[in-house]
C-alpha positions as CSV (number, residue, x, y, z in Angstrom):
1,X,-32.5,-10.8,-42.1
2,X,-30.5,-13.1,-39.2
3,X,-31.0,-12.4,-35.8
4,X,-28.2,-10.1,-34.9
5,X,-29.2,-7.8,-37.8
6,X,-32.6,-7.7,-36.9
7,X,-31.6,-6.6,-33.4
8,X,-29.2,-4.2,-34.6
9,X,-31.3,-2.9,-37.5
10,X,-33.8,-2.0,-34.3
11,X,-31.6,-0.2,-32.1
12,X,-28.3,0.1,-33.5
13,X,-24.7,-1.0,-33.0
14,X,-24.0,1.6,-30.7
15,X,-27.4,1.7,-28.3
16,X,-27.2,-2.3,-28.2
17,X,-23.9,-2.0,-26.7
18,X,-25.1,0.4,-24.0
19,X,-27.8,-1.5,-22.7
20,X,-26.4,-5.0,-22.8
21,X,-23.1,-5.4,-22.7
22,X,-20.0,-5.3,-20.0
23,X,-16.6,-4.4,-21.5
24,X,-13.0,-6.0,-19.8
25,X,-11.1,-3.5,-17.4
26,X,-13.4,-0.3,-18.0
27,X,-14.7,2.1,-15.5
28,X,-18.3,0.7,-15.7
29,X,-20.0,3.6,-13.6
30,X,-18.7,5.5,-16.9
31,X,-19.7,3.0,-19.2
32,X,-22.6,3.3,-20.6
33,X,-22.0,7.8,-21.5
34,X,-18.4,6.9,-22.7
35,X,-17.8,7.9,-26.3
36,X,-17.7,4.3,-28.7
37,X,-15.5,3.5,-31.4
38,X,-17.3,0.8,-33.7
39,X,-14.6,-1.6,-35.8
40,X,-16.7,-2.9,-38.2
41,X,-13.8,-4.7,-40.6
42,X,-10.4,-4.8,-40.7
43,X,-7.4,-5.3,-43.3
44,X,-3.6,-5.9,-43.1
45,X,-2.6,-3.2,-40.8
46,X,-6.1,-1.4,-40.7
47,X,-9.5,-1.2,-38.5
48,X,-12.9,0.9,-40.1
49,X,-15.3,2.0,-37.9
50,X,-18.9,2.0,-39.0
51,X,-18.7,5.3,-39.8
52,X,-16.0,5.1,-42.6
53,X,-13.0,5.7,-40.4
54,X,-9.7,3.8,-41.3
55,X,-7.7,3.7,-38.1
56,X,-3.8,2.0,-37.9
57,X,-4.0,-0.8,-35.5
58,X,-1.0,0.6,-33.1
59,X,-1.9,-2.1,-30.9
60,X,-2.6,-5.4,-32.9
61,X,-5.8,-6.0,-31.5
62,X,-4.2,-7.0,-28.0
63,X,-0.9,-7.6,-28.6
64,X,-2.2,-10.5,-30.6
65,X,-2.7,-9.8,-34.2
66,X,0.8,-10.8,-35.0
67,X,0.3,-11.4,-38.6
68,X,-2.3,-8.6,-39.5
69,X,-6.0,-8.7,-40.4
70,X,-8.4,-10.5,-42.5
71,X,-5.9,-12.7,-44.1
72,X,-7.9,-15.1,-46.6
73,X,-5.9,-17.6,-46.3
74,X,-6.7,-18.3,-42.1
75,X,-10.5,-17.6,-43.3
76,X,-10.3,-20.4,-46.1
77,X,-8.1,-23.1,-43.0
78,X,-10.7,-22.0,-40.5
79,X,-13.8,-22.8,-42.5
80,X,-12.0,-26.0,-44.0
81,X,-11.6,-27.1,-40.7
82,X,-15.3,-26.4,-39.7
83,X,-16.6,-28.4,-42.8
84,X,-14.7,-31.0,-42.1
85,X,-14.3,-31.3,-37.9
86,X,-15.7,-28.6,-36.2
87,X,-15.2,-29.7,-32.2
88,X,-14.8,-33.4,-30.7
89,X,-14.4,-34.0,-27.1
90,X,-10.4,-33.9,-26.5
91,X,-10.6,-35.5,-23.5
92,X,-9.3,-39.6,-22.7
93,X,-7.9,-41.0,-25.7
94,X,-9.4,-39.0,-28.4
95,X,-7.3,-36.7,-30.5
96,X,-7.8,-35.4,-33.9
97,X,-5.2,-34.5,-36.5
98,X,-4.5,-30.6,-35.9
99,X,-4.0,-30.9,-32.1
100,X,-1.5,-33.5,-32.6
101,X,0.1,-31.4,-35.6
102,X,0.3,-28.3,-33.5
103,X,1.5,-29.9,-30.4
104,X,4.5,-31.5,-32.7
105,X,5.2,-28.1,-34.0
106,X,5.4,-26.2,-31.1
107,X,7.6,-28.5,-29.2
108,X,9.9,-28.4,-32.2
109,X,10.1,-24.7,-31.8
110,X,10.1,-24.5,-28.1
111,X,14.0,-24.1,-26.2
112,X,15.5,-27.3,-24.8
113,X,13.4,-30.2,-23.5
114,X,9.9,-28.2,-23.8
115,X,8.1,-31.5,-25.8
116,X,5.3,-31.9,-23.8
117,X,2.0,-29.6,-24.5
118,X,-1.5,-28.9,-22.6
119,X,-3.5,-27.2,-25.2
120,X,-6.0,-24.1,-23.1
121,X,-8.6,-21.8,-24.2
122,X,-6.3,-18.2,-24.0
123,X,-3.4,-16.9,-21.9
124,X,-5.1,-16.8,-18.5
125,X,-6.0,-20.3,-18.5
126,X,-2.8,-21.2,-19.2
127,X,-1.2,-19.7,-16.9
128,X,-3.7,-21.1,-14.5
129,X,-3.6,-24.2,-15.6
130,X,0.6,-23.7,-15.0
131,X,0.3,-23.2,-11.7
132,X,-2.4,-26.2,-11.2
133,X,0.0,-28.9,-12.5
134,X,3.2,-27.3,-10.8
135,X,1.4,-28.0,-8.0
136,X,0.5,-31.6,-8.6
137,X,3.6,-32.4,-9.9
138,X,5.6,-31.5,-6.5
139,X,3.0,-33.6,-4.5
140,X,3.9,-36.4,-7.0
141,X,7.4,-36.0,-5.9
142,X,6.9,-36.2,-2.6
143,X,7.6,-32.6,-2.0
144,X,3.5,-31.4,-1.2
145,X,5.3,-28.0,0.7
146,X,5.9,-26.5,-1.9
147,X,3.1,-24.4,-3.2
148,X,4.5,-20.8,-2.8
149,X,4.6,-19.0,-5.6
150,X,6.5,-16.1,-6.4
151,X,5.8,-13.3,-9.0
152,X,6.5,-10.1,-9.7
153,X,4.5,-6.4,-9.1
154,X,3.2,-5.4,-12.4
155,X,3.2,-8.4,-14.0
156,X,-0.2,-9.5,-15.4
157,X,-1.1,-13.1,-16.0
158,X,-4.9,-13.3,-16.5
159,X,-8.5,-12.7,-15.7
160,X,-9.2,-16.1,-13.5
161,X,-9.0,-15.5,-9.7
162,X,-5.4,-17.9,-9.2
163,X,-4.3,-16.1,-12.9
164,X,-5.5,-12.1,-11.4
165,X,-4.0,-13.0,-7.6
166,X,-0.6,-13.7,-9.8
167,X,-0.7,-10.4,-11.7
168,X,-0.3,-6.4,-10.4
169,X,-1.7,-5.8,-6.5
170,X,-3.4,-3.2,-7.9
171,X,-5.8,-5.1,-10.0
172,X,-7.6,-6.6,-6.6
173,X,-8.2,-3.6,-5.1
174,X,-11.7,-3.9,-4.8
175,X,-11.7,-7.8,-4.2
176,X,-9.7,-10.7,-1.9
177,X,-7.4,-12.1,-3.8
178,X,-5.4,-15.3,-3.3
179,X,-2.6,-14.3,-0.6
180,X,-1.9,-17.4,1.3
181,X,0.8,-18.8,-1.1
182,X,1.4,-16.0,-3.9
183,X,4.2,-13.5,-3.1
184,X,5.1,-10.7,-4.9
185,X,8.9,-9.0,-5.6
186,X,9.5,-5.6,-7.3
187,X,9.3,-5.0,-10.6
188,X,12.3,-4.8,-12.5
189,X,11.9,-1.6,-14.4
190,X,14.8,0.8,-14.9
191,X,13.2,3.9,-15.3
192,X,12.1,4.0,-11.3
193,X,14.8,2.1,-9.8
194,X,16.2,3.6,-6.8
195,X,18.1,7.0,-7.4
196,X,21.7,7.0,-8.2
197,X,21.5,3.1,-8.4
198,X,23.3,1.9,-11.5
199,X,22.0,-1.3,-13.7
200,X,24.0,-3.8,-12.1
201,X,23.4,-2.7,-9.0
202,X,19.5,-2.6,-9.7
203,X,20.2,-6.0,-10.9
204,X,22.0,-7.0,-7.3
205,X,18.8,-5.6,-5.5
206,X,16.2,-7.8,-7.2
207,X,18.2,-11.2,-7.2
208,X,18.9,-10.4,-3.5
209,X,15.2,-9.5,-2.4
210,X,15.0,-12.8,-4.7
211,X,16.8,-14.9,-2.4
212,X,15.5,-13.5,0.6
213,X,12.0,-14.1,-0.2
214,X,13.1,-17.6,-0.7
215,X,14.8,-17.6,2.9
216,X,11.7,-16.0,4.4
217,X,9.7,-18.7,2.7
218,X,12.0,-21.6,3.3
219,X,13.2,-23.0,0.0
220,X,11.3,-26.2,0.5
221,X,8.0,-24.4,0.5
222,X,8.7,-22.4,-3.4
223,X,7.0,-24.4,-5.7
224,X,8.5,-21.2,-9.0
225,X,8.7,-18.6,-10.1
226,X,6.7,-16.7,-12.9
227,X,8.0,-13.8,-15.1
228,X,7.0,-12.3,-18.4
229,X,10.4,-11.9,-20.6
230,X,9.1,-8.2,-20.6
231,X,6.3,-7.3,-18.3
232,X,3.5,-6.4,-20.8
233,X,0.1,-5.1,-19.4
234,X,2.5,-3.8,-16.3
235,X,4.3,-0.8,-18.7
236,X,6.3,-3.1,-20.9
237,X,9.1,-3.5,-18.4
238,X,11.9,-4.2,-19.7
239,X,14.2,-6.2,-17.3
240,X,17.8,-5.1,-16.3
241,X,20.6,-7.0,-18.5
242,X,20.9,-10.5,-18.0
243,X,17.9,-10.5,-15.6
244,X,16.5,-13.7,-16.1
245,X,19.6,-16.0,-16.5
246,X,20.2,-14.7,-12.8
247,X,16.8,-15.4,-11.5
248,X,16.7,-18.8,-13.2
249,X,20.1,-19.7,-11.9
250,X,18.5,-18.9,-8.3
251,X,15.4,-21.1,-9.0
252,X,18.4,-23.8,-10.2
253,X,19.8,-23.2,-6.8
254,X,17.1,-24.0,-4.6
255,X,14.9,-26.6,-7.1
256,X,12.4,-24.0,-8.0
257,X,10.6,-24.4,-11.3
258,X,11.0,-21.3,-13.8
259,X,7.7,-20.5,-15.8
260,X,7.8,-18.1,-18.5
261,X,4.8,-16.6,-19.6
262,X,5.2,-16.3,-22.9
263,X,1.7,-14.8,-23.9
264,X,2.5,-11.3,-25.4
265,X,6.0,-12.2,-26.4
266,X,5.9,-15.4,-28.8
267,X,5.7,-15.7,-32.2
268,X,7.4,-12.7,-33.5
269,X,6.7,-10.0,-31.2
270,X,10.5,-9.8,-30.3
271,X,11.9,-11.6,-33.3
272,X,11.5,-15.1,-32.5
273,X,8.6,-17.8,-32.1
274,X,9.7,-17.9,-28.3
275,X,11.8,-14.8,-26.8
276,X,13.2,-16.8,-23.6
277,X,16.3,-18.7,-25.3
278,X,16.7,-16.7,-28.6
279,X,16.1,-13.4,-26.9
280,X,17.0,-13.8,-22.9
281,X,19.1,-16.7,-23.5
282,X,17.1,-19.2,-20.7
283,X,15.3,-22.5,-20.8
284,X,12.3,-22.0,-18.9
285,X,11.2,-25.3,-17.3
286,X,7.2,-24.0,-18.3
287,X,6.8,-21.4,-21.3
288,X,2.4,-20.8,-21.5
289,X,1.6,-18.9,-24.9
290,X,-1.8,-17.5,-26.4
291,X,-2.4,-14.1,-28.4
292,X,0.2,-14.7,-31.3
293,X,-0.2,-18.4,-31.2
294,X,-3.2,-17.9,-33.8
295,X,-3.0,-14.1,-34.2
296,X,-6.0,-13.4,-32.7
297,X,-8.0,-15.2,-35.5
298,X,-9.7,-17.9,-32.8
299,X,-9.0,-18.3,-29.2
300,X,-6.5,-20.6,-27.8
301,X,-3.8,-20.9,-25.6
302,X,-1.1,-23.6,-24.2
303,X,0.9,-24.7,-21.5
304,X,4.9,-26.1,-22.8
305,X,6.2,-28.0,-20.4
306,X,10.0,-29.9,-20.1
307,X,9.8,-33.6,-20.3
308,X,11.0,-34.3,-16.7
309,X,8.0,-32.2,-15.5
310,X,5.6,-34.2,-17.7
311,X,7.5,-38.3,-16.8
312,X,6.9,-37.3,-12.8
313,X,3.1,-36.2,-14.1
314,X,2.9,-39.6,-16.0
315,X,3.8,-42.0,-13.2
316,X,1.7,-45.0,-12.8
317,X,-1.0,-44.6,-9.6
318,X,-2.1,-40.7,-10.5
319,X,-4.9,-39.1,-12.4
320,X,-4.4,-35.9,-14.5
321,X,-6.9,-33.6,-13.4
322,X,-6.3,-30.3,-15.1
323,X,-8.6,-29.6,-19.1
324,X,-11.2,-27.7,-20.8
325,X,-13.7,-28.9,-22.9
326,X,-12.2,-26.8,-25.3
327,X,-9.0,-28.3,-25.3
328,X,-6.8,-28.7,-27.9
329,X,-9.7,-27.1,-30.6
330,X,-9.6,-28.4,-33.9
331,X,-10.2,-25.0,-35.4
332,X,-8.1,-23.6,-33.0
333,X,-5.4,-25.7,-33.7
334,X,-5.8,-25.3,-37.7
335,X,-5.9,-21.9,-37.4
336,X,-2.5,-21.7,-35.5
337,X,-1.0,-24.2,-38.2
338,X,-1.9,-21.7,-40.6
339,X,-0.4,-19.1,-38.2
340,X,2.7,-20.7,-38.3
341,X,3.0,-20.9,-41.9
342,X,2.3,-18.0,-42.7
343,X,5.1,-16.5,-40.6
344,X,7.5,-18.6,-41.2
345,X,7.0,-18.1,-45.5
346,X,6.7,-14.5,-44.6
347,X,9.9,-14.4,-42.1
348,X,8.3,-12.4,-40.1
349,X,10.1,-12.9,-37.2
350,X,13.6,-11.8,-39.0
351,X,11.6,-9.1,-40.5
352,X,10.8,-7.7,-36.8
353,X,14.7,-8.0,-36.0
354,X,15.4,-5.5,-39.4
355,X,12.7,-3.3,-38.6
356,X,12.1,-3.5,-35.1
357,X,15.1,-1.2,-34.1
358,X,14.1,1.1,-36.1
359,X,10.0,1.9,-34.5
360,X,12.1,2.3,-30.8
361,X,14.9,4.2,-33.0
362,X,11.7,6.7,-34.3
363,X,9.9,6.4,-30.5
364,X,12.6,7.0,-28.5
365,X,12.7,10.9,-29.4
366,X,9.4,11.8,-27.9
367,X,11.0,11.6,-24.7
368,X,11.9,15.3,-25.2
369,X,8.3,16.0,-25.5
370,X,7.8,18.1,-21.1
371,X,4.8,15.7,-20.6
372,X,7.2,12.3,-21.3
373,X,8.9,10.7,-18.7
374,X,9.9,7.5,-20.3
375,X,10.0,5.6,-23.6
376,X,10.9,2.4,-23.3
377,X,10.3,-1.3,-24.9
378,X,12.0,-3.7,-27.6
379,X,11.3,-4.2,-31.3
380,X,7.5,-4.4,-31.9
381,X,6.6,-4.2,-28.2
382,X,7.0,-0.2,-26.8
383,X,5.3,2.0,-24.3
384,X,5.2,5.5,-23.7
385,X,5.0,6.9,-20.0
386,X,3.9,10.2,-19.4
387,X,4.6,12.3,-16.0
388,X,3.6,15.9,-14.3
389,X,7.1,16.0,-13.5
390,X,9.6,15.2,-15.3
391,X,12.2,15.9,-12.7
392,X,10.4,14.3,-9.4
393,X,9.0,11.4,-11.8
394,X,5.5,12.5,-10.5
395,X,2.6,11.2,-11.9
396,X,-0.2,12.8,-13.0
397,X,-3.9,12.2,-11.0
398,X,-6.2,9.7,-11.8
399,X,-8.8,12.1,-12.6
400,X,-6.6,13.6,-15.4
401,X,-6.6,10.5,-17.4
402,X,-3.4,11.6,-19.4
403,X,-3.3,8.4,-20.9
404,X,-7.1,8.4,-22.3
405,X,-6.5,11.6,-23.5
406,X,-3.5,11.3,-26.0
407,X,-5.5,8.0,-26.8
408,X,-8.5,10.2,-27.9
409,X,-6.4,12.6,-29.9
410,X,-4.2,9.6,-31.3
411,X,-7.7,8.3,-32.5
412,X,-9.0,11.4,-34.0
413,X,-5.6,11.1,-36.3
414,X,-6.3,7.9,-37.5
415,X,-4.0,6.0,-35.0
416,X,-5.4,3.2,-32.2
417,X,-3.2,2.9,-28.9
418,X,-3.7,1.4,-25.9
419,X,-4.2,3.4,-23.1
420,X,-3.5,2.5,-19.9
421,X,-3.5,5.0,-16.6
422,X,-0.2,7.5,-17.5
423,X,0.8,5.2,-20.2
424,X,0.1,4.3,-23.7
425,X,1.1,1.3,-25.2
426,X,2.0,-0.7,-28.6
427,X,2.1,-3.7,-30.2
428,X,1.3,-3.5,-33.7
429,X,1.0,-5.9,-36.2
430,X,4.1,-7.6,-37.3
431,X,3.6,-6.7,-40.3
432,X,3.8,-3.1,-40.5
433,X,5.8,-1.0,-42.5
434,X,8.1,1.9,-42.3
435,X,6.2,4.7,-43.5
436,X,3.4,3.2,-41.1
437,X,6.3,3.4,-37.8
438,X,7.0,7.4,-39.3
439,X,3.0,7.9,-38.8
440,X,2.9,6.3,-35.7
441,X,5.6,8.6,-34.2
442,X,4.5,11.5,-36.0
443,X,1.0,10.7,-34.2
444,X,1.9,10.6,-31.1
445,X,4.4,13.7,-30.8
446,X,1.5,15.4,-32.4
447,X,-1.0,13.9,-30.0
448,X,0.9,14.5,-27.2
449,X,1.4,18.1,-27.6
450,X,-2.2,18.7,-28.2
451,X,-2.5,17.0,-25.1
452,X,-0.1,19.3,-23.2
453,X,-2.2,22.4,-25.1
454,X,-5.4,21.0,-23.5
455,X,-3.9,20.4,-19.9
456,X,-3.0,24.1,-20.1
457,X,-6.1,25.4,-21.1
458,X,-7.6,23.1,-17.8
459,X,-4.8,25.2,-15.7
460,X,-3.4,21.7,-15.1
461,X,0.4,22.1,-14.7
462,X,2.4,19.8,-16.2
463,X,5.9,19.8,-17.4
């Protein structure tokens, strides 16, 4: 008997967890009463619990399991890789054959002049990393103002301080974050733009309170500008029409880089290995990417960046002070070789444009249901919001949890979603099937009006 199963054979899965460990974005004064699910395997589009439960993974791990679970195939590349390198320092001149492989393939597949690649450990240090080198590159031009940086309310770029000061105001409400260069605009979703205010006119609004941010700032202080092509952890925002190629030919205007954080949408999720030229039609000058770039098999992240960022980075008389010891993983980097593959035999990504239509086409009817307010998303990337008032747009208390609820009743069904305050989420494996998007739907309209049932019974109006 190893270690772990002697500890667990002692006090169980369950009780272990309790007393030991802290879990990401929870309620932790809740934590250790809160009902547990433990995922003891998975398979294609499935997670068991210990206890013999088969769930449908409605939300591909974290937006990451792009090509489904407990493929043999990334198992057999991944313990290859071990056998034969397992880790070796990345940093100076060494290099080893899968970080210079997967470098070479993701510049291929990146828009435009995107050749150059800093390999990170996950989407927040990627992003973080972004920043840190947008910053060193202007003071290698000569140009050591500019170090504001503009983003977006809901967005969400990562966990590190710089990466969580980026993302949503209301993730730092119980700690300082970075304010003295990072600036905020409104998000650009439709569903609560202002009243009577058509799309183009929304569209008018945001590139204007664009431009006057700049102004307020003085151009020559904006280092970029940072943007998910659809905010994810934010509601899965979906931008305005032709959105970005406005905000990017502002940042053109004024010499303001454009990074697009391309964490929860590359590698299929929207039908392409990158969404901001095949999808938005943009050439970012930065694209950052994790989750999908190895389907959640290992960690690992990356920062794609133009080559006319990378030749000012490169001039003789500087010193490139931005890594990880993990860089550029060799099992990483195997593992999101054999990513690739795989999705490109599979043709995954045209298999998300044929079938992705067709989970909002099954989705979008639940907005009938009194307690939904919104549906909303593209392809394999939707969210459900859910409201008190449908009319008003009023939200339901924190206390109610509305969210957490139609997650517990989704699970009970055999169905994981995120949840997340009045919304629930998906992203699902790439891989899933029709039949699975008809259960998925049928689910949720079922979980939802148990819901609605159970606020009733509370004397919680809603409706």
């Amino acid at each position: 008997m190893n270690l772990a199963e002697r500890n667990l054979d002692n006090f169980g899965v369950d009780a272990t967890d309790r007393r030991h460990n802290i879990h990401p974005f929870t309620d932790l004064s809740v934590m250790e009463t809160a009902e547990r699910t433990v995922i003891a395997s998975a398979r294609g589009n499935y997670v068991h619990g210990e206890d013999g439960r088969k769930f449908l993974d409605g939300l591909g791990g974290m937006w990451c399991v792009n090509i489904g679970h407990g493929r043999d195939e990334m198992a057999d590349a991944i313990a290859d890789q071990v056998r034969r390198l397992a880790y070796y320092s990345p940093f100076d001149d060494l290099t080893s054959a899968p970080m210079a492989a997967l470098a070479q393939e993701l510049a291929n597949r990146a828009p435009g002049s995107l050749n150059r690649v800093l390999f990170t450990t996950g989407g927040s240090t990627a992003a973080d990393s972004a920043i840190r080198l947008i910053h060193h590159y202007f003071i290698r031009k000569g140009e050591p103002s500019r170090r504001h940086i503009i983003t977006r309310d809901r967005a969400y770029h990562g966990s590190t301080y710089l990466t969580a000061s980026l993302s949503d105001r209301d993730y730092s409400i119980d700690w300082m974050p970075e304010t003295s260069f990072i600036h905020h605009l409104s998000a650009p979703g439709l569903y609560r733009r202002p009243e009577g205010t058509s799309e183009a006119e929304f569209m008018d609004i945001l590139a204007a309170e664009f431009e006057a941010k700049i102004a307020e700032l003085g151009p020559e202080n904006v280092a970029c500008f940072i943007a998910e092509p659809i905010q994810g952890s934010g509601g899965v925002i979906v931008p305005p029409e032709g959105y970005h190629p406005r905000m990017i030919g502002i940042c053109r205007k004024y010499g303001i880089l454009y990074v697009a954080d391309e964490v929860v949408t590359a590698f299929g999720r929207l039908g392409h290995f990158f969404a901001s030229q095949d999808y938005f039609g943009i050439v970012p000058d930065i694209i950052t990417c994790a989750k999908g770039l190895t389907s959640g098999y290992i960690p690992a992240g990356a920062v794609i960046m133009s080559d006319e960022i990378y030749e000012v980075l490169s001039r003789p008389g500087t010193y490139f002070n931005t890594g990880f010891t993990y860089t550029g993983h060799a099992v990483a980097c195997a593992a999101a070789l054999k990513n690739i593959e795989i999705i490109e035999r599979e043709r995954i990504c045209e298999r998300v444009r044929e079938i992705g239509p067709y989970f909002e086409e099954r989705l979008a009817p639940l907005a009938d249901l009194p307690l939904v307010g919104d549906v909303r998303g593209r392809r394999f990337m939707m969210c459900v919001e859910y409201v008190q008032n449908k009319e008003r747009k009023e939200l339901f208390g924190d206390d109610v949890r509305i969210g957490k609820r139609i997650w517990r009743h989704c699970q009970k069904r055999g169905l994981l979603v995120r949840p997340l305050a009045h919304l629930n989420v998906l992203s699902p494996p790439l891989t899933l099937e029709r039949d699975e998007i008809d259960f998925i739907a049928d689910v949720l309209r079922d979980a939802i009006r148990d819901t609605a049932d159970e606020l009733t019974r509370e004397g919680i109006k809603a409706g």
